[in-house]
N, C-alpha and C positions, 0 to 999 in steps of 0.2 A: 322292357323285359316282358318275357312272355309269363302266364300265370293260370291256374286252375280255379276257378271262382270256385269256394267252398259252398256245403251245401247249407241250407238256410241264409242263405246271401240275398236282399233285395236283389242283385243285381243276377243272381240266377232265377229269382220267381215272376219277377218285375214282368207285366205282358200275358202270363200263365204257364209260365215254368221255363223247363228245360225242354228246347225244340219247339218252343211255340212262335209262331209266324207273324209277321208284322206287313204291315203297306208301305210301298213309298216308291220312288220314282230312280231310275237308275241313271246314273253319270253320263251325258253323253245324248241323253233323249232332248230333241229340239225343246229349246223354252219358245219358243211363236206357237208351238203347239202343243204344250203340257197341257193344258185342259182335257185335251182329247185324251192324251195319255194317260193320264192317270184315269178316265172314267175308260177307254177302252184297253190298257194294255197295262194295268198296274203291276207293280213288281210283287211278286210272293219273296217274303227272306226270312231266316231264322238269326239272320247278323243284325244286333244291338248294338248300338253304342251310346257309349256313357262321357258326356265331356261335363269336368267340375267345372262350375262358375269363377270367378277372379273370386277369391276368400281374404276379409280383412286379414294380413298380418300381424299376429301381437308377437312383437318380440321379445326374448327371455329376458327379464329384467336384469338393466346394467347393475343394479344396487342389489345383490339379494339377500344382503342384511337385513333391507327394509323388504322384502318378501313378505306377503300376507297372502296364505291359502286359501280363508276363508272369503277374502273376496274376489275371489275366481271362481268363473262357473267351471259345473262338476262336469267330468267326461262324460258322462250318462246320460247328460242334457243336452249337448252339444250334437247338434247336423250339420251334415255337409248337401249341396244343391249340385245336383246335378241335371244337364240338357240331355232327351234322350232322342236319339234318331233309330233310322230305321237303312237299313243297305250302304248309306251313305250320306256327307253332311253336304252334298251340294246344294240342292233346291230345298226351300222352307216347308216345301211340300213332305218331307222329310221328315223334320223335326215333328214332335209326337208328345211334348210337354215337358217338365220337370218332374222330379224324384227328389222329397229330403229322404237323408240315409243316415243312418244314425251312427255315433263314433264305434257303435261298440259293434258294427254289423260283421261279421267274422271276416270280408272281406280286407275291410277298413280298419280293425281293432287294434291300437297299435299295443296293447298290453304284452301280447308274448314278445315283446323287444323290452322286458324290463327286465329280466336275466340278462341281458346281453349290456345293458346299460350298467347295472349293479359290476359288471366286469370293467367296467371305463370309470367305476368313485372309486377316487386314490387320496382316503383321509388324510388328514396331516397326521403322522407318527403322534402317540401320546408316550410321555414322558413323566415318571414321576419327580416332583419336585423335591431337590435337596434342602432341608434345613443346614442353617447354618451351624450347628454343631459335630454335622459330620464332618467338613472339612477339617473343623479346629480338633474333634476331639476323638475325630474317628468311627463315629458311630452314633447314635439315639442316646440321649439320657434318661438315665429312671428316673420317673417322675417329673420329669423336662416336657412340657405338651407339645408332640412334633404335629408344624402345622400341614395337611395334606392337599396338595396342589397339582398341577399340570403345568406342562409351560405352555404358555399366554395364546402360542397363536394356534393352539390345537380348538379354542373356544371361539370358534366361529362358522358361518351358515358355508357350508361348502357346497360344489354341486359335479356332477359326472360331466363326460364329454357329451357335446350332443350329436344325436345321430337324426338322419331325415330319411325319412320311408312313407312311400305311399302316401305323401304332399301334406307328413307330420317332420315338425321340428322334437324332437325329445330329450328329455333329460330327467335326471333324479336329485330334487333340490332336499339339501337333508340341514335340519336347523337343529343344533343343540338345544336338549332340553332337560338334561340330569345330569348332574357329577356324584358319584359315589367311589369310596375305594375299598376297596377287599384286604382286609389286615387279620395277617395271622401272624399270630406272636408264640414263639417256642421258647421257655423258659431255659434258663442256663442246670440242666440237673443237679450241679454242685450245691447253686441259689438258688432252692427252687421260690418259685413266684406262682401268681394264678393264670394259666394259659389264657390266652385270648384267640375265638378265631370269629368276626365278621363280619359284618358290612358298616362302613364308619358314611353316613349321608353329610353332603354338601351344600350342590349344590339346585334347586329348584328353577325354574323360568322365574315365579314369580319370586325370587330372594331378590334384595338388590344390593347387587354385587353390581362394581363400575368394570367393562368390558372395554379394554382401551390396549394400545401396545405397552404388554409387561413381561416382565421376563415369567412370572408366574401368576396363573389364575386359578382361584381366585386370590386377590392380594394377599401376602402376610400380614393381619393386623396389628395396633402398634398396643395394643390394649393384651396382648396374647402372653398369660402368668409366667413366672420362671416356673415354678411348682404349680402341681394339682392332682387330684387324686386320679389313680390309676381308670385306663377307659376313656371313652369318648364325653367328654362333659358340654358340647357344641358342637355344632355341623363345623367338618372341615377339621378338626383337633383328634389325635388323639393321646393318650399319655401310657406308655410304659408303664409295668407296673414292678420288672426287675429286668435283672440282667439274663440275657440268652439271644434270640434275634428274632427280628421283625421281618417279613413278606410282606410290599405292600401292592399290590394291582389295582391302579386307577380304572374305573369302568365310566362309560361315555355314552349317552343313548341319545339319538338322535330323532325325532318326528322326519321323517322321510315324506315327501311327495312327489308324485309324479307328475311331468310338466307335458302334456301334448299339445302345441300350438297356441297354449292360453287357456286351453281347459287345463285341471286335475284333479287329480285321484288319491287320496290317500292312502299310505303301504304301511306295512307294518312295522315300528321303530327298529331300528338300526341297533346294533349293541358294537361296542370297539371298547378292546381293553390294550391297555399298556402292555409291559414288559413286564414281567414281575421281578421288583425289588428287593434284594433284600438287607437289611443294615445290622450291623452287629449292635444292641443295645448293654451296655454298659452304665456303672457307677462313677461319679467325680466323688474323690474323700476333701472334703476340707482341714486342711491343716493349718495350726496358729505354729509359728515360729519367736522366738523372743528371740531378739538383738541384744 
């Protein structure tokens, strides 16, 4: 494809700018007498060329669970080498040295392709997680701790499609690293109660929580009360404090990175929220019966 070298590009200054003239020897001139040639009839040209060298491929890690950002070098660091001639690459008479060019040279910069990448990450849907007394009982119980989860397989390192441009591999590798949920609780005006509206925190990187195929993450614990007082008394928990209803919206933040050939970049965290839920919360009466 054809292209406009931008300006501050090595590869439009590179020699003394734009329209500046280089030596070298033209296709077709006898090699028994290029000596002669070149000191009596050398070529004048303003045509540069730039060929990259063969470049280690790193390829996008098969495992990107085990992904580690931090020991990858930074796009900012990273050159690319380039051969540069002059008219043409037939005689070495031609060639005119190398050029390292840096990732970020506006020519080469694969960053404005990370709009277009954020267009190809297609999270896993999040979902908030049912407790088991909605099915039996139809709704949240007062006073009942509902425990707050995702389902399982939304809690893991995802990544976009990759796209290749200008002899970059790319992608956007995004690794969970918070769970919170957003709970607003609307009292029943009949009973009234103490509203609730905010943020109930989960989950951290460094909590340890086991990351495995479950139907919800993070797990229900087996330790988790029938009763407790109204509010968030533990990450992950919170508890009713009457009857009316509950909205709950999982939120999911992501450390985002950008992958170029084995360099990256770090982007600003990702946010993804669920669907907002909402549960009728209700009373169980207990009643004694004599036989």
């Amino acid at each position: 494809m054809h292209t406009s070298i931008p300006g501050g590009s090595v590869f439009r200054t590179h020699g003394g700018g734009v329209a500046a003239e280089c030596s070298g020897v033209a296709e077709g001139d006898d090699p028994d007498t290029l000596d002669v040639v070149e000191e009596t009839r050398p070529v004048r040209s303003t045509k540069w060329i730039f060929i990259e060298g063969i470049a280690v491929e790193i390829p996008l890690p098969v495992d990107i669970t085990a992904f580690d950002p931090d020991s990858a070098p930074r796009l900012s660091e990273r050159t690319r080498t380039f051969s540069v001639y002059c008219v043409d690459t037939y005689y070495s008479a031609n060639f005119l040295g190398f050029i390292d060019v840096s990732a970020t040279d506006p020519m080469l910069d694969p960053r404005p392709r990370i709009t277009n990448l954020y267009n190809g990450l297609q999270l896993e849907d999040l979902a908030v997680y049912e407790n088991a007394v909605v099915d039996r009982w139809g709704g949240l119980v007062v006073r009942n701790p509902a425990w707050l989860a995702i389902n399982g397989a939304a809690w893991r390192t995802q990544r976009s499609n990759v796209e290749y441009w200008r002899g970059w591999e790319l992608a956007l590798i995004a690794r969970p690293t918070r769970l919170e949920f957003l709970v607003d609780f609307v009292p029943d005006p009949d009973r009234p109660s103490e509203p609730f509206s905010g943020v109930v925190p989960c989950v951290e990187t460094n909590d340890e929580f086991a990351v495995s195929e479950v139907v919800e993450f993070p797990q229900r614990p087996s330790d988790l009360a029938d009763f407790a007082e109204p509010g968030s008394n533990r990450a992950c928990e919170w508890t009713p404090p009457g009857p009316g209803e509950a909205t709950i919206t999982a939120r999911q933040i992501f450390a985002v990175t950008f992958w170029a050939s084995g360099a990256v970049e770090a982007q600003p965290d990702y946010v993804w929220l669920s669907e907002p839920t909402t549960f009728r919360v209700g009373e169980l009466a207990a009643v004694n019966v004599n036989e």
